[in-house]
N, C-alpha and C positions, 0 to 999 in steps of 0.2 A: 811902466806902462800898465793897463790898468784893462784887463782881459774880461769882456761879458762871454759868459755860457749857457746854453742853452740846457737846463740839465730836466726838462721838463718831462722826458720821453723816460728815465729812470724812474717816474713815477709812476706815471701811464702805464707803461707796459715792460715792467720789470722782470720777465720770465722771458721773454721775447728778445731778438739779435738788435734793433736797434737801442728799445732800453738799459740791455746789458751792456753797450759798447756806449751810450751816454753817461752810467751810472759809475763805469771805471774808468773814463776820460776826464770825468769831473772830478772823480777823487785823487788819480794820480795830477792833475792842474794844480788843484790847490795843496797839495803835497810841495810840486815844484816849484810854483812861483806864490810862496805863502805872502798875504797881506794884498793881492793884485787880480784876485778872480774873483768878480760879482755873478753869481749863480742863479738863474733866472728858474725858477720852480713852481707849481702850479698852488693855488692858496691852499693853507690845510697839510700840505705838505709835510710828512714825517720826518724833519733835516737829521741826516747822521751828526750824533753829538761832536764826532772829531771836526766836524767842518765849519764848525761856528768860531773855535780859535783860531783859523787860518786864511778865513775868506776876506776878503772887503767888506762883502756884504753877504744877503739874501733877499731876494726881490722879488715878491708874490707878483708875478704875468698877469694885468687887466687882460679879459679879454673880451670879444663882444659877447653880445646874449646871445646871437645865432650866430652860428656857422662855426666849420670846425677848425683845425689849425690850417688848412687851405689859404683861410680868410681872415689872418687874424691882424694883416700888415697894422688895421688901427690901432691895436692893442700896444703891438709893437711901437710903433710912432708915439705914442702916447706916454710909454714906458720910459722910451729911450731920452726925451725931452727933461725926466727928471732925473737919471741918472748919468752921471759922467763915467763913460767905459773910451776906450782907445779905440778897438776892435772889437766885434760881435761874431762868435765863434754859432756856428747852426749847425750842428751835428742830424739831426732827423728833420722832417718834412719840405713844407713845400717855402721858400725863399720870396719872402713880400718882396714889393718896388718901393724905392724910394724910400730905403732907410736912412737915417742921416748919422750914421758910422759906417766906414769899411767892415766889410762882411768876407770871413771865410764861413764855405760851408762844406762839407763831406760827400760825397760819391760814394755809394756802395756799388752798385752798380749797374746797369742799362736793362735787367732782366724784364722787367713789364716791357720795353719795347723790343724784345724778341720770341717770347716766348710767351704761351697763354698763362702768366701767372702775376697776380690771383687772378681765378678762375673766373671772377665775378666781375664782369665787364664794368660796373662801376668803381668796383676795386682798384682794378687796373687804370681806368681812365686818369682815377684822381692820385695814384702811383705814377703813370705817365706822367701829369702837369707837375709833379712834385721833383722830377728828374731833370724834365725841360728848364723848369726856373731857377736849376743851377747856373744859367747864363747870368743870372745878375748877381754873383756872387762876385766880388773882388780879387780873390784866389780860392779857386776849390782844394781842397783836400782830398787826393784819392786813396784809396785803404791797399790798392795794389796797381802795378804795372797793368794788369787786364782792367784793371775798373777806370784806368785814366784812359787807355785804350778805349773802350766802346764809349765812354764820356764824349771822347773827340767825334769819333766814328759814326754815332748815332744822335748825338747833342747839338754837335759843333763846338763845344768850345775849344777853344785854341788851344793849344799842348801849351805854351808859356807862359798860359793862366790856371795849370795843374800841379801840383806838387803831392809826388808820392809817400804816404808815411805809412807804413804798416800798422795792422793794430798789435796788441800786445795780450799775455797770458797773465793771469790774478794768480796769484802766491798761494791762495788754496789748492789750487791743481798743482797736487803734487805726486808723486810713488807712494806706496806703500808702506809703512816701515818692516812688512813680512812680505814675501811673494806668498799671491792667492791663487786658489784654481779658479780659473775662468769657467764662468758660472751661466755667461750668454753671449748674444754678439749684441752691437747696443745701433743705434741711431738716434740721432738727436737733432730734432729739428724740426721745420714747418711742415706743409701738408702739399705748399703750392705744386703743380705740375713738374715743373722741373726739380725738384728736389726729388724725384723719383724713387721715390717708393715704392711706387708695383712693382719695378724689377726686383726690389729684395723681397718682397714676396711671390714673385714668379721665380725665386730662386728656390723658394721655400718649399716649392713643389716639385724639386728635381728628383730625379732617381739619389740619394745619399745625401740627402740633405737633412733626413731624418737622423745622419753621426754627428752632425755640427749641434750646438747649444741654441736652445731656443731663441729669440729675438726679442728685445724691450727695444722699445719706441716710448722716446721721452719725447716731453715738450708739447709743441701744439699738434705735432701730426699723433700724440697719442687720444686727442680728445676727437678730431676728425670725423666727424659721422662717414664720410667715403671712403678714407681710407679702414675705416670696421666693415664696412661695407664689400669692400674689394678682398679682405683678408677670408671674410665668410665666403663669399666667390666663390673662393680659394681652396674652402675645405679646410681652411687654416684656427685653430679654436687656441683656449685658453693656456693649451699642453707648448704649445709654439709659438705663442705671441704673449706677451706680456705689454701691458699698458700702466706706464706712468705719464702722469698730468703736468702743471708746471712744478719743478724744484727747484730752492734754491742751490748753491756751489758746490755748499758740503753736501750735499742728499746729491747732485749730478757728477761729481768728486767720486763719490764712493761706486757708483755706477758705472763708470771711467776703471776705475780699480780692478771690478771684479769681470767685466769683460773680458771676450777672446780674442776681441777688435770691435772697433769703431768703423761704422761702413760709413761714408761722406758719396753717394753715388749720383752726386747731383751733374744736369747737365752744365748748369751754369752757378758757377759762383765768385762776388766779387774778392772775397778773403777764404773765408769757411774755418772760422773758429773753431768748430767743435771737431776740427782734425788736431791743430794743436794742443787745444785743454785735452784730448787723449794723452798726443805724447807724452805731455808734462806728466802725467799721471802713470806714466808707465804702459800706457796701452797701446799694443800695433794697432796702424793704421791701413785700413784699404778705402783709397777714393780715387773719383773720376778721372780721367787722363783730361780737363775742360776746362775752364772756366780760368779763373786763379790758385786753383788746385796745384797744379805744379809747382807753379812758383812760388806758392805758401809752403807745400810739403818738402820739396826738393828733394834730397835721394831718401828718405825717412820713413815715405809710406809706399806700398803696393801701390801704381797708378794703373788702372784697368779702363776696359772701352765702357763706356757706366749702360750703356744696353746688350753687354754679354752677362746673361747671368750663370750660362755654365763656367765663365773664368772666372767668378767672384767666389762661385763653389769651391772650384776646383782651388784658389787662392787658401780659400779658409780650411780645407781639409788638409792642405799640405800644412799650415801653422800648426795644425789639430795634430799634425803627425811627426814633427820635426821641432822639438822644442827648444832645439837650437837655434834653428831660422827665428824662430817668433821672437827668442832672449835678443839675437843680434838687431831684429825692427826694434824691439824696447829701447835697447842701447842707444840705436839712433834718433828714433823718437826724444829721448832726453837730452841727448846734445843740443837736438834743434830746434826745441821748443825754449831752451834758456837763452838764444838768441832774440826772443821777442817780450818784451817787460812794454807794460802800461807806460812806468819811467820814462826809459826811452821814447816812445812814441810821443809824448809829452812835451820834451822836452825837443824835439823836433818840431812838434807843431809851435814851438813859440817862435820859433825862425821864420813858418809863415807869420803869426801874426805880427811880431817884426815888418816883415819887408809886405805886407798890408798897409802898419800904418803909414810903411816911409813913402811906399806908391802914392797913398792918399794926400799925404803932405805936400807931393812932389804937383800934385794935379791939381791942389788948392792953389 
């Protein structure tokens, strides 16, 4: 069977949760089913050298002269007509009509239609239609039990055109080979609303917040003009925040490392990666009681109400105080982060594309 990928978002926006989760989908694929995965990539594209011995192919995406990936079904149509794929895997955007293969596509999760995020109503509009046009998808893929949840809940799509695969952790996130002193508390991630950020900075202005390690904010919410904005508010300067931009594994790895914990305080999230590249890494976790938080972290991390900011204090001062608690969240953290590999997930999703194309067959 002969697997198209969409791996177009690895290149786009390779610092970012969707391009990060296209860019180790595709390499664990053709890892797994070497000789059967055409890899669909933007022209110009820097291809990892390992991927040229194990692919089918590589197939520079025509796309139109306007419009953005929204709009791109001609591209697509056009593409698909000279290459021979079984199934067409779409891990990011928005799901053209009328392709002419079976299409699985990914579910993160329903966040634009519950929450103000992004913030920027055309943002969100064109997040919203990118969600909705999961309906024309053959079988979605969801990254978690809560993500195929609000899929139905908010989408409509049927529960027996969902299938749950988790995503998985990259082998760079790893421990130590020394235990280090925890050197800050870290966050990693975007800026949007619900990933809530002011509460950890309205933590940061508690009475003894000043004993805990200062905060790094990696990722996009470290570039955020609002959230600089909100931390100044705040009273909060260079002594207690630390700003790092995009990193790659190894530079967010090391980050991971030298933490007191990884705060995940979002209201909604469909997976929330950067709780388990902590554990993997050795680092306690504190996130949200919300989203797919639970059921990603399960007993591993602190789950807290993510708008109490005096329990996330009070959380981190007891780690800060009791270095045996924090050894026992490590311990767990690593148990439960080796339950989730790229591999795996992989090699589940071929079971969708599987029983896609038999669907497809069955309906020709």
């Amino acid at each position: 069977m002969r697997i198209g990928f969409d791996a177009r978002a690895a290149f786009h926006d390779p610092h970012r949760g969707f391009g990060r989760v296209a860019a180790a989908l595709a390499d664990a694929l053709v890892r797994v089913l070497p000789g059967d995965v055409v890899l669909f990539v933007p022209h110009g594209a820097p291809i990892p050298a390992p991927w040229y011995s194990v692919v089918a192919a590589v197939v520079p995406l025509r796309r139109p002269r306007r419009g953005a990936f929204a709009f791109d079904g001609p591209a697509w149509r056009f593409t698909l007509r000279r290459h021979h794929i079984d199934v067409l895997h779409l891990p990011t955007w928005t799901i053209p009509r009328h392709l002419p293969v079976p299409v699985v596509a990914t579910c993160y999760d329903a966040t634009p239609l519950r929450f103000p995020s992004p913030p920027e109503r055309w943002r969100r509009h064109r997040a919203r239609q990118a969600i909705r046009s999961l309906v024309r998808a053959d079988l979605v893929h969801a990254i978690s039990a809560h993500a195929a949840a609000e899929l139905s809940a908010f989408v409509g799509v049927a529960r027996e055109r969902i299938r749950i695969v988790h995503l998985g952790v990259s082998e760079v996130f790893s421990p130590a080979a020394q235990p280090q002193e925890p050197a800050h508390l870290l966050f990693v991630g975007g800026a949007d609303p619900h990933k809530n950020v002011a509460m950890i900075l309205d933590m940061l202005t508690l009475a003894g917040s000043e004993q805990i390690p200062p905060l790094v904010l990696a990722g996009a919410a470290a570039t955020d003009r609002h959230v600089r904005a909100l931390a100044r508010a705040r009273g909060l300067d260079e002594r207690r925040i630390r700003y790092v931009g995009p990193t790659d594994d190894h530079e967010l790895s090391e980050l991971y490392r030298r933490a007191l914990a990884t705060l995940v305080p979002s209201r909604n999230e469909g997976f929330g990666l950067p709780a388990l590249e902590a554990m993997a890494c050795g680092c306690p976790v504190l996130a949200a009681d919300a989203g797919a938080l639970p059921e990603v972290c399960g007993d591993a991390a602190l789950l807290l109400d993510p708008d109490d900011a005096p329990a996330w204090l009070g959380a981190l001062r007891a780690l800060q105080a009791n270095p045996a608690k924090r050894s026992a969240l490590v311990a767990a953290g690593l148990a439960h982060a080796r339950g989730f590999t790229w591999e795996r997930s992989a090699r589940a999703l071929l079971e969708l594309y599987r029983e896609a194309a038999t669907k497809a067959r069955v309906r020709g």
